[in-house]
Structures are given as structure tokens and as C-alpha cells.
C-alpha positions in Angstrom: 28.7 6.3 -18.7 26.2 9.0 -20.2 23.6 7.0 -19.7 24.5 6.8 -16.0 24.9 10.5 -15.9 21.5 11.0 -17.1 19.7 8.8 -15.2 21.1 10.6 -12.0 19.9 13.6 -13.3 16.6 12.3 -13.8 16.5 10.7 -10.2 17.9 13.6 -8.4 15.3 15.8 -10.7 12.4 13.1 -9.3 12.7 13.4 -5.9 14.4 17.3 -5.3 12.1 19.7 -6.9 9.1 21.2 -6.7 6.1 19.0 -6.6 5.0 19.4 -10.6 8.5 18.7 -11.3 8.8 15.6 -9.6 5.4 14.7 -10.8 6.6 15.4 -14.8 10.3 14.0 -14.2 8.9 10.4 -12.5 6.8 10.4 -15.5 10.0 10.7 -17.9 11.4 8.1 -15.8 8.9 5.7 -15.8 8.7 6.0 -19.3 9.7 2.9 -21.6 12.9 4.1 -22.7 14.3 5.4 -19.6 13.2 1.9 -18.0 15.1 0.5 -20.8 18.4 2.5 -19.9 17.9 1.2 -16.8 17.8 -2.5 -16.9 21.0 -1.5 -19.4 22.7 0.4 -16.9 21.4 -2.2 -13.8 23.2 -4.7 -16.0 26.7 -2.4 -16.5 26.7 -2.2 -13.1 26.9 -6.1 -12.3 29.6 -6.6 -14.5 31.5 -4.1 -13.3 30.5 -4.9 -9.4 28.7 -1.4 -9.0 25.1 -3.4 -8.2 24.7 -2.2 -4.7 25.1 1.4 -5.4 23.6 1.9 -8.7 20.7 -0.1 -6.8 20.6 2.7 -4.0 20.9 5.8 -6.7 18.1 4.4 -8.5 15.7 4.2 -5.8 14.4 2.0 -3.4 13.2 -1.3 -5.1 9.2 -1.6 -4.9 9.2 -5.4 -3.8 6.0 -6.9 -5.3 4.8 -10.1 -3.7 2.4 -12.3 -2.3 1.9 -15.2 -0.3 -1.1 -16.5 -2.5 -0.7 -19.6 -4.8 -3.5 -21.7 -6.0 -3.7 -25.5 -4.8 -4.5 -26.8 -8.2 -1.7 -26.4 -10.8 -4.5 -25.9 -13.3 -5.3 -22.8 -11.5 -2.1 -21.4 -11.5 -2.4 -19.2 -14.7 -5.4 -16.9 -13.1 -3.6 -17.2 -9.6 -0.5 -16.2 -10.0 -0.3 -13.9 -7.2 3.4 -14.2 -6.4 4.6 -15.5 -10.0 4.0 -12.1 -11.6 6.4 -10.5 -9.2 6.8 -6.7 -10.6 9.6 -4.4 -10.0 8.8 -0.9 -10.3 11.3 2.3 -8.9 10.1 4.2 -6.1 11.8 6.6 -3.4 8.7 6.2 -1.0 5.4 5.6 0.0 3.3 8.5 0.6 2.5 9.0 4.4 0.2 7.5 6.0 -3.2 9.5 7.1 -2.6 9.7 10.9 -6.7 9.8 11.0 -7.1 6.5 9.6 -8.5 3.8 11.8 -4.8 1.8 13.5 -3.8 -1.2 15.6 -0.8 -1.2 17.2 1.2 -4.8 16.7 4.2 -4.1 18.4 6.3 -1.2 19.8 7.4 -0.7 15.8 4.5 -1.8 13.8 1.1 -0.2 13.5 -1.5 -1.1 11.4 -4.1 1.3 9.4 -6.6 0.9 7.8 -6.2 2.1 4.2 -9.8 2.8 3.4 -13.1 2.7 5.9 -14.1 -0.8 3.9 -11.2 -2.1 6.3 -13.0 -3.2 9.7 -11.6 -2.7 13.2 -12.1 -6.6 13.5 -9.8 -7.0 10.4 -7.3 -5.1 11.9 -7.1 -6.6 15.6 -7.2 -10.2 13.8 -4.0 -8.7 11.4 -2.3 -7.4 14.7 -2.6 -11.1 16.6 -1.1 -12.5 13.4 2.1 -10.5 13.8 2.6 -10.9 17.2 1.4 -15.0 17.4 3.2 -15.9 14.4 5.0 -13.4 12.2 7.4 -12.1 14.1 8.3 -15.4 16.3 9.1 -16.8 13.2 11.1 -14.2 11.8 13.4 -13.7 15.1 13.5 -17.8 15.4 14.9 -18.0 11.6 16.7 -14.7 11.2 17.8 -13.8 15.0 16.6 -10.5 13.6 13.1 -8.8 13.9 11.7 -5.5 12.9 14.0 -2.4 15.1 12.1 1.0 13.4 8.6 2.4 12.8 7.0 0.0 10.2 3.3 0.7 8.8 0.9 -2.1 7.7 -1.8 -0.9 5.6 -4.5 -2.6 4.6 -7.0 -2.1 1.8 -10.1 -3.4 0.8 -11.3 -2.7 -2.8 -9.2 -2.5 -6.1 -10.8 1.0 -6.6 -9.4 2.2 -3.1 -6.3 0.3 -4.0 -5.6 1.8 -7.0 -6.2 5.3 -6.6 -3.9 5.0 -3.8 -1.0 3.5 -5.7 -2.0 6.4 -8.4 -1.3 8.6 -5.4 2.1 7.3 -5.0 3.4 8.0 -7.9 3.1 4.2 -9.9 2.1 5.1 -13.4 -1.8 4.4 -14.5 -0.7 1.6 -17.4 1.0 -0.4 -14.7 -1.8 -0.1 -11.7 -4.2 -2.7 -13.6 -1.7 -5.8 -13.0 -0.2 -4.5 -9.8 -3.9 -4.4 -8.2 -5.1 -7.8 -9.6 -2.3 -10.0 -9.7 -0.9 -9.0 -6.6 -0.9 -9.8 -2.7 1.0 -6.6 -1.5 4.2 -4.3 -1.8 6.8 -3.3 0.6 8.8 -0.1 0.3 11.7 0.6 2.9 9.6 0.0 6.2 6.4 0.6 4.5 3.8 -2.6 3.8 0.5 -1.7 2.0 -2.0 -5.0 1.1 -5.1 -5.6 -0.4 -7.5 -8.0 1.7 -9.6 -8.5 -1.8 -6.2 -10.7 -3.1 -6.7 -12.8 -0.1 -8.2 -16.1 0.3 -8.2 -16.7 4.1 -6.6 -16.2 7.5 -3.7 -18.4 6.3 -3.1 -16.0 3.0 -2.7 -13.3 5.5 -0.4 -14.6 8.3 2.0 -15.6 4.8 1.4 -12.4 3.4 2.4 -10.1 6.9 5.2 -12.8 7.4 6.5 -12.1 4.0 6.6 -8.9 3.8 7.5 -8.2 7.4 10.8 -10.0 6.3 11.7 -7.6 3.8 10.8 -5.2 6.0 13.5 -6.7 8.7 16.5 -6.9 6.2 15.5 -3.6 5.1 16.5 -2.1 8.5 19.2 -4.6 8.7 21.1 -3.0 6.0 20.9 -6.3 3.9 18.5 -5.9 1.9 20.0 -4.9 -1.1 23.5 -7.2 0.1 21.3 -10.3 -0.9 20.8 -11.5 -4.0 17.1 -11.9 -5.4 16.9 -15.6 -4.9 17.9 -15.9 -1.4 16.2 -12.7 -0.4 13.1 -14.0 -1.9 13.9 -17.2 -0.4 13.7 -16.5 3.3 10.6 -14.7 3.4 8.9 -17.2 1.0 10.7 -19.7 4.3 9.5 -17.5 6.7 5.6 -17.0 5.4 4.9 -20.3 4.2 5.9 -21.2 8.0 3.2 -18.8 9.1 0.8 -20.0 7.1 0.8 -23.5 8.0 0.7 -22.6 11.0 -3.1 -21.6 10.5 -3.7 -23.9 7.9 -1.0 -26.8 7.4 -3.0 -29.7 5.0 -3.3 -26.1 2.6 0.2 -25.1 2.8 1.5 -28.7 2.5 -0.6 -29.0 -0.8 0.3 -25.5 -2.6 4.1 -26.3 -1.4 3.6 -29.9 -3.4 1.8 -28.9 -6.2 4.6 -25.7 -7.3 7.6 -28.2 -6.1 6.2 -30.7 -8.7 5.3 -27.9 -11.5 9.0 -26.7 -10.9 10.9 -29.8 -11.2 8.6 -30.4 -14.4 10.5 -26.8 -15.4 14.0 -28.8 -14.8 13.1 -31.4 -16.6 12.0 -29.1 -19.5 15.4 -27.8 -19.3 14.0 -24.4 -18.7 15.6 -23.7 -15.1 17.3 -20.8 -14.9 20.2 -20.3 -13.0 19.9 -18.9 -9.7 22.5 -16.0 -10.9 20.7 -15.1 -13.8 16.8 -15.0 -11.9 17.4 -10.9 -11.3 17.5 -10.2 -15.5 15.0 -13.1 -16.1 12.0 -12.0 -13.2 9.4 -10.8 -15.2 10.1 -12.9 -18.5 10.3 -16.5 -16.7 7.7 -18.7 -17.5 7.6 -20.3 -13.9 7.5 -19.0 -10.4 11.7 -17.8 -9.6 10.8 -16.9 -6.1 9.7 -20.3 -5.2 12.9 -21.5 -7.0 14.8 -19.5 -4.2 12.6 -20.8 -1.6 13.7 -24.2 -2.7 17.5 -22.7 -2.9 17.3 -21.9 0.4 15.3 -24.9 2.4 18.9 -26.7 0.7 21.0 -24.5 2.4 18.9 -24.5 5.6 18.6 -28.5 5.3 22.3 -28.9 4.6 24.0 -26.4 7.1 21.5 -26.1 9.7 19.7 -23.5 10.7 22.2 -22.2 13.5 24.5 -21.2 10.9 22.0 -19.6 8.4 21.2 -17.0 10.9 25.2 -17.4 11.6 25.9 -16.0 7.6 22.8 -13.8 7.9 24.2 -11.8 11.1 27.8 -11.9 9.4 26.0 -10.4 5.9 25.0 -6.9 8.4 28.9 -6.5 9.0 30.5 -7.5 5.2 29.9 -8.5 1.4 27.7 -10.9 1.3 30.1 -12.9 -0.6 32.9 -13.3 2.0 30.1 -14.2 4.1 28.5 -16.8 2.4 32.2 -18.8 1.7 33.0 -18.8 5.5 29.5 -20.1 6.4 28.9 -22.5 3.9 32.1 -23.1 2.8 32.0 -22.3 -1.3 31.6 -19.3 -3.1 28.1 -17.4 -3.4 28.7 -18.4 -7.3 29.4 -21.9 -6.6 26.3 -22.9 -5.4 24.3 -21.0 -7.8 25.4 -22.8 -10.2 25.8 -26.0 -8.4 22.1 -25.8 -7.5 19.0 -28.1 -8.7 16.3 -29.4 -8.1 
């Protein structure tokens, strides 16, 4: 319990104070230790049933992701985009430059470009992306799309990148990975990407697609109700679906190639349980995220997508576990152990 009381101290310090404060206290907090009490305290919590709240005193969660994989497993170890998937504490992202370059999407989402490398074509082709495929496929496999302002921002270089992660507050030793192994982050209602991560138009239309889900259960409210594997799960769903929609002989392959590298996992008998993927993200030796993509396209398969959206809508209004028994008809814990591959 002390540790809890210090940590709120710290977090309240971070984000209260005068600007040097904040800037010295996010330091403290971002410092080994403190990240240790953390994961410690992040772990009390879920024995004790206190996630959800200790998850919203500690700040949002910066979710790290990508829609990249490579198409040869051999690749995998220099692409691994998504399977490096980073968590890192923030309140916000800083505001966006209202001067910058911008495409409006939608009523709610507006692009910018994060640097003047990012061309007016890029933006205009990001834009029909969203409004072709990204959000049709969210609202036809959620029944939810997002309701509030979201920004996109795009950059171009790993310079421009990283100075403007610097800017918001994501310590120096930790910019290095997040700007190379990469495809983009997504903070409350706010999306930044970097193009350079990107191999194509289909990279992209995941990418948006992915992120623009978190981005929807953000403003949903359920967020932080689902657990890692399933939340990962339906934008990994929902991008993947966007991509082959530009390029389906790619998608089909990359979705082959990590199936069979994952079942090779199983086989290892180094699968970890879908409950335990949240303590085990960055230490896994294999992609988790496409382990709840896999989770999900079960659930999907076996209940029909009707009723997905059905426990996804009932989620908003209750605990997710409730939820999940009267839609599916077993316990949140009972499938996630019940699960392989």
C-alpha cells in the first residue's frame, strides 16, 4: 500500500505542477525502479480486482503497434514491427500545431502532417483510406465508429519522429526502439505514425485501421474494460481486413506465415495463456497480439459476428466479465484457458 501511495504522489506531481516539475517528476517516474513498482503494483492490483482503476491513476496506456509483418518468417527478427509491442505511461500527447498542413477524413478525424517531409498527396491518399476502408470496417465489426475529435499525424523521418516523441515527454533511452521497431502509437484519441515504418498502401490502410480501433474503444469507454488479448485482437481483425482489401495475396501470406510460426510456438510448448499475455508482453518470444487475433477470429467463427458486436455493445454498459458469460456462454477465464491453437 506505500508503494501505491507513492506512486499517486508521483503521478499527481507529473501532470499538476509547474512545467520543470512535471518535466523532473516524469523523469523519476520513468525511471527503472519506479517502473518496477509499477509492474509490482499493476500486478497487486489484478489480484485484488483493482486493474481498471489503478490502470486509470497511472495514466493512459501508450498503445504501441503496427500493422507491419514481414512475409518471410526468416524476416521476422528485423521486422518485427508489431512483435515488439512497448508500453510506456503517458497522460497525453502534446497538441497538435494548428499550422501544420491537414486533411479532414471525417466530421471527427483530421489528419496533419507532422513534419513538411509529409506531402499533401500523402495526406489526401491517408484520408480516402479512412473513409473507403477504415472506418466501414470498424462500424461493420464493432457497430461502433469514432464519436470525438481524433488527430492522425503523420511523420516522415526518424529524426522528425523522434524529436517529437522527445517533445512528449518519452524518455531519450527508449525513443531508439520506439522509432525503428515501430508502426505507430495511439494515446486517448490521439494517432501519430511514421510513413518511413511503412512498406506500402496496404501497411497504411492496417495501420489507420488499427489504430483507429483503439481509438473507437477509447471513446467507448472500453478500452481499458478489455483485456490485452481481445483488445489487441479486434484491431489486429479489423486492420488485417483493411489491408487485404488493397492487397489480399500479401495479407493472406503474412497471415499464413505468423499462423504457422505460432502454432510451431504450441507445439514448443511455449504458448502462453491468454490470461497471463498482459505480465508476459515484452518478454514473449513470439508475437501475443496475433495470438489474440487468432483468440478472437475463434470467437468471431464460433458465435458469429452478430453477437460479437452483441458482447461489445453490452461491454459499454457492464464488467466485461458478465458480459462476455451471457454472450458466449462461459466465463471470460474459461475460454482463456480453454483456448489453442
Amino acid at each position: 500500500m506505500k508503494k501505491i501511495a507513492i506512486l499517486i504522489m508521483l503521478y499527481f506531481l507529473a501532470y499538476t505542477f509547474s512545467p520543470q516539475l512535471q518535466t523532473e517528476t516524469k523523469s523519476l517516474v520513468q525511471s527503472k525502479p519506479v517502473q518496477e513498482a509499477v509492474t509490482q503494483v499493476s500486478n497487486y492490483a489484478a489480484d485484488h480486482g483493482w486493474s481498471e482503476i489503478v490502470q486509470k491513476m497511472l495514466g493512459t496506456t501508450l498503445q504501441v503497434v503496427s500493422g507491419v509483418s514481414s512475409d518471410n518468417p526468416a524476416l521476422e527478427k528485423s521486422m518485427r514491427l508489431l512483435e515488439n509491442h512497448l508500453q510506456i505511461r503517458l497522460h497525453t500527447l502534446p497538441p497538435v500545431n494548428p499550422s501544420l498542413k491537414k486533411e479532414q477524413a471525417s466530421q471527427t478525424i483530421t489528419l496533419y502532417a507532422g513534419d513538411t517531409g509529409i506531402s499533401d498527396e500523402t495526406l489526401k491518399s491517408a484520408s480516402s483510406l479512412i473513409t473507403s476502408d477504415s472506418l466501414p470496417i470498424i462500424q461493420n465489426n464493432t457497430n461502433l465508429n469514432p464519436k470525438k475529435e481524433t488527430e492522425v499525424v503523420l511523420y516522415s523521418s526518424p529524426d522528425l519522429y523522434g524529436n517529437a516523441l522527445l517533445k512528449a515527454g518519452i524518455s531519450s533511452d527508449e525513443i531508439s526502439a520506439i522509432v525503428s521497431q515501430t508502426g505507430g502509437i495511439t494515446v486517448d484519441s490521439a494517432i501519430w505514425i511514421p510513413m518511413y515504418n511503412l512498406q506500402g498502401k496496404d501497411d497504411l490502410a492496417n495501420v489507420l485501421t488499427h489504430e483507429l480501433t483503439h481509438v473507437t474503444f477509447n471513446q467507448a469507454g472500453i478500452g481499458t474494460k478489455l483485456p490485452l488479448w481481445l483488445n489487441e485482437g479486434v484491431c489486429w481483425h479489423n486492420g488485417l481486413a483493411a489491408q487485404e482489401k488493397v492487397n489480399s495475396t500479401r495479407t493472406n501470406r503474412i497471415i499464413k506465415a505468423m499462423t504457422a510460426n505460432l502454432k510451431k510456438t504450441a507445439q514448443n510448448g511455449e504458448l502462453l495463456p491468454l490470461d497471463q499475455i498482459d505480465q508476459s508482453l515484452l518478454s514473449a518470444s513470439y508475437n501475443v497480439e496475433f495470438q489474440g487475433y487468432l483468440a478472437t477470429e475463434q470467437l468471431i467463427d464460433k458465435h458469429g459476428l452478430d453477437r460479437f458486436k452483441a458482447f461489445l455493445n453490452q461491454t459499454q454498459r457492464q464488467d466485461v466479465q458478465r458480459s462476455f458469460q451471457q454472450n458466449f456462454g462461459q466465463s471470460l477465464g474459461e475460454f482463456e484457458k480453454e483456448f489453442t491453437i
